[in-house]
N, C-alpha and C positions, 0 to 999 in steps of 0.2 A: 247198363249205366256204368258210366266213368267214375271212380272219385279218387281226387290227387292224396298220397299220403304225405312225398314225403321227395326231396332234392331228385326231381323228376320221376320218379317214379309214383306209378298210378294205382288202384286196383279195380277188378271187377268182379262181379257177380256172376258166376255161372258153375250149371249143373249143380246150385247147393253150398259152394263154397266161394269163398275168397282168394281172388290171383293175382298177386304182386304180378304188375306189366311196364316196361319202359317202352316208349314208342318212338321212332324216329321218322324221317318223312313226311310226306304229305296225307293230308286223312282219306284222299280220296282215289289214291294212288292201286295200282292192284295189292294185295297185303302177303307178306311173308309172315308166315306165326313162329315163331323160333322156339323149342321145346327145353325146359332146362334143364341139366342136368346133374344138379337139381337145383342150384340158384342160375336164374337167367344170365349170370355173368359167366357161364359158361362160352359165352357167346361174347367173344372181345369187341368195343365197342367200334375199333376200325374197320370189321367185319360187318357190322350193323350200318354201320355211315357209307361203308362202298355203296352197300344194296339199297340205301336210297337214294344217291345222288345218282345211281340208275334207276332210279322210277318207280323206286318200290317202297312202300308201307310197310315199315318194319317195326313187329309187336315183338318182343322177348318176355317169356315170362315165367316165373318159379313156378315149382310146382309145390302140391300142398305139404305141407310140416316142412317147407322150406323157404326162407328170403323172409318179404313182406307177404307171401300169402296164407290162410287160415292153417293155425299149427294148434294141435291139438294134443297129440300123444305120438312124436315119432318113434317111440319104442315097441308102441302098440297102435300101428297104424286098423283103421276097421274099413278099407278100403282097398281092392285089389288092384292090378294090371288096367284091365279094362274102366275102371273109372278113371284112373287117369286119361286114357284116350277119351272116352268121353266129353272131359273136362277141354279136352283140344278142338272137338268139333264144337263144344258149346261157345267157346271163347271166340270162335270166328261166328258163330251167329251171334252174339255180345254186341262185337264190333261193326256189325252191319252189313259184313262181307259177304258174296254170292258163295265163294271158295276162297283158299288159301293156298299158295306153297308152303307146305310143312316142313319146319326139319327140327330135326331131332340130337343130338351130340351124348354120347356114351348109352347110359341108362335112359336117357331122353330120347333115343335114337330106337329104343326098344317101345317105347309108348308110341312114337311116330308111327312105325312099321303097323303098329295092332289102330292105330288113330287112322290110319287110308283105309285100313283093310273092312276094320267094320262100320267107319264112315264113307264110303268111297265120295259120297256127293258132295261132303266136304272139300276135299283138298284136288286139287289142279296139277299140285308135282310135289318130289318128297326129295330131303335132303337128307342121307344120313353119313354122321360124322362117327368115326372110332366107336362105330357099334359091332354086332353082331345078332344074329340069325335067333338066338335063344336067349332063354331068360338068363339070371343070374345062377348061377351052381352049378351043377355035373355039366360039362360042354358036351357036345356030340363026336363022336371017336373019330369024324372028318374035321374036325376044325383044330387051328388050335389053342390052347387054353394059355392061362397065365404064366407067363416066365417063372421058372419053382425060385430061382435064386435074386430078382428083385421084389417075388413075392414075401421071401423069407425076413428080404432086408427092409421091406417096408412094414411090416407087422410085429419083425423083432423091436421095435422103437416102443420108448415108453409114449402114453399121450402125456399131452400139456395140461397147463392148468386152462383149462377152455373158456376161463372168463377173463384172462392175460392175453389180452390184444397180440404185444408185439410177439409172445410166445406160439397163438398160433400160428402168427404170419411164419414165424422161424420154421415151425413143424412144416409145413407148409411149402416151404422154397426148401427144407431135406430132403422131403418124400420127392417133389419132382425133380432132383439133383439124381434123386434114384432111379425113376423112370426116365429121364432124360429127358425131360421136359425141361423151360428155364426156369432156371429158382426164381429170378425178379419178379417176372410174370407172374408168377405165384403166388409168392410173397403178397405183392400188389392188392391181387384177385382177391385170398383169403383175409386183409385185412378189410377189403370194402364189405365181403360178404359179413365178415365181425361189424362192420359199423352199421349194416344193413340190418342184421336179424334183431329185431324188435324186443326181446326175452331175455334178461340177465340168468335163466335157468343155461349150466354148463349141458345141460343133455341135450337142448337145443342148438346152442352152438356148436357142439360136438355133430349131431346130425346134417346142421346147414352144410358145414365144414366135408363130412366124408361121404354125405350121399345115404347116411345108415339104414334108410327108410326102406331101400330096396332090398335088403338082406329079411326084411319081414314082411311086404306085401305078399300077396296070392298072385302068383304069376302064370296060372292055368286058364285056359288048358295053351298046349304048343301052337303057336303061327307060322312056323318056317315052313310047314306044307303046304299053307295058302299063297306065298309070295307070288305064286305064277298068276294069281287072280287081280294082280294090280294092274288097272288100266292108266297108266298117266307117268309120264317121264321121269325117271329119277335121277340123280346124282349120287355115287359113294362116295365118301372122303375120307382114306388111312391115313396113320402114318407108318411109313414102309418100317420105323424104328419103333412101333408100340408094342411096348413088355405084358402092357396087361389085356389087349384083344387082338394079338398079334396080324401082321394084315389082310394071313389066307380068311380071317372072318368077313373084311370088307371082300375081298374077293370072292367068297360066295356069296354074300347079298349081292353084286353084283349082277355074278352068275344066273343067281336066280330069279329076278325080278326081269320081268321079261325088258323093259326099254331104258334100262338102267345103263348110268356109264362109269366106270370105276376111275379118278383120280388119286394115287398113290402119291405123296407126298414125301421125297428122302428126306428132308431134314425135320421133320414133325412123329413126334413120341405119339402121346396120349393125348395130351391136350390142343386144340388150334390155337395158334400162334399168329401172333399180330404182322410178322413177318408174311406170313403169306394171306392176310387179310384181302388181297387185293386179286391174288390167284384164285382162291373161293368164293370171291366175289362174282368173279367173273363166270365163272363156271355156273354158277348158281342165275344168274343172270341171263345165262342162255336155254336155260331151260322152259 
């Protein structure tokens, strides 16, 4: 079941909780499920409006202690890794869907990956965007890990007052000034996900805002050694200029995933960029 909250945005019922979803397209179209990471607006909307006006069902949607969907405790998340995917194959039986192209972006990219693997009947093809092969913490001695000196310049920053609208949007378009990402975009983004998250509680906002939830889920056990088990075509998407999953990590998802095809991006950091909405569109579309 559908029910609208709130200036387009929907939610639904599945696996147990509540999932802020925005939909674009036709309802009857094949469906792309967009994973977020962690507010669906990870996924810029001229990226969402390419892949329908090519034929596709486009669902975005938050994931939980984040956006409009069920927020409980993201300090003390009581839910692992694997419920998240779950939560991805249930939202396509929700929707009425045979299957899905999944995709996934950063942290969402990492539920994607374990969402085919122990869903396979679920999903049709997978998208992943500025992810990597492993969970969040120690990387693996073949990848590489975060840039130490925009790591340093991002964490040395005080936080904001998290219930100061135009204060996050500021923190906001810093941090990606740091990773080279666009501050506008950013700006933008973070003040929607502010007008979006539902909770005057700063710990909330704080969380919608940096994704914190992933720093305390159970991300066990490892998936990178199942990747060869994926039957169904994927797309990687880098950016050749990202600080914080540098691009040899899309490049071994690539690598590894047996029908996978790597698109490296030069002028994209960390985040997708509305600039090349139209090239991942594409991409994504041929799949």
């Amino acid at each position: 079941m559908v029910r609208s909250v709130r200036d387009g945005v929907s939610a639904v019922r599945a696996n147990g909780v509540e999932l802020g979803i925005e939909s674009f397209g036709r309802g009857d179209d094949p469906l792309i499920l967009l994973v977020g990471g962690t507010t669906m607006l990870s996924w810029p909307d001229a990226l969402c409006e390419g892949l329908a006006a090519g034929g596709r069902r486009v669902v975005r949607y938050d994931l939980r202690d984040s956006g409009s969907s069920t927020t409980l405790d993201p300090q003390d998340p009581g839910y692992g890794l694997r419920d998240l995917a779950a939560d991805a194959a249930a939202v396509v039986e929700v929707l009425g869907a045979g299957t899905a192209h999944l995709g996934g972006v950063g942290v969402g990219g990492m539920i994607a990956q374990v969402a085919a693997l122990d869903h396979p009947e679920k999903f049709s093809a997978l998208t992943l965007v500025g992810t990597r092969p492993v969970a969040p913490g120690p990387v693996d001695t073949d990848l590489p890990d975060h840039d130490p000196a925009v790591m340093g310049a991002l964490f040395s920053r005080s936080f904001p007052d998290w219930t100061d609208r135009d204060a996050v949007a500021a923190f906001a378009a810093e941090g990606a000034e740091a990773r080279g990402d666009d501050p506008e975009e950013a700006r933008a983004t973070a003040a929607r996900i502010w007008d979006r998250t539902p909770s005057s509680d700063p710990a909330v906002h704080q969380a919608n805002q940096l994704g914190m939830v992933f720093s305390r889920i159970d991300c066990a056990p490892r998936w990178r050694e199942r990747l060869g088990e994926l039957d169904m075509p994927a797309l990687v998407v880098h950016g050749r200029a990202d600080p914080f999953f540098p691009v040899g990590n899309g490049e071994a998802l690539a690598a590894e995933i047996p029908a996978a095809r790597l698109l490296a991006l030069d002028g994209m950091s960390t985040a997708l960029r509305t600039a090349d909405a139209d090239q991942v569109a594409a991409a994504m579309l041929a799949l």
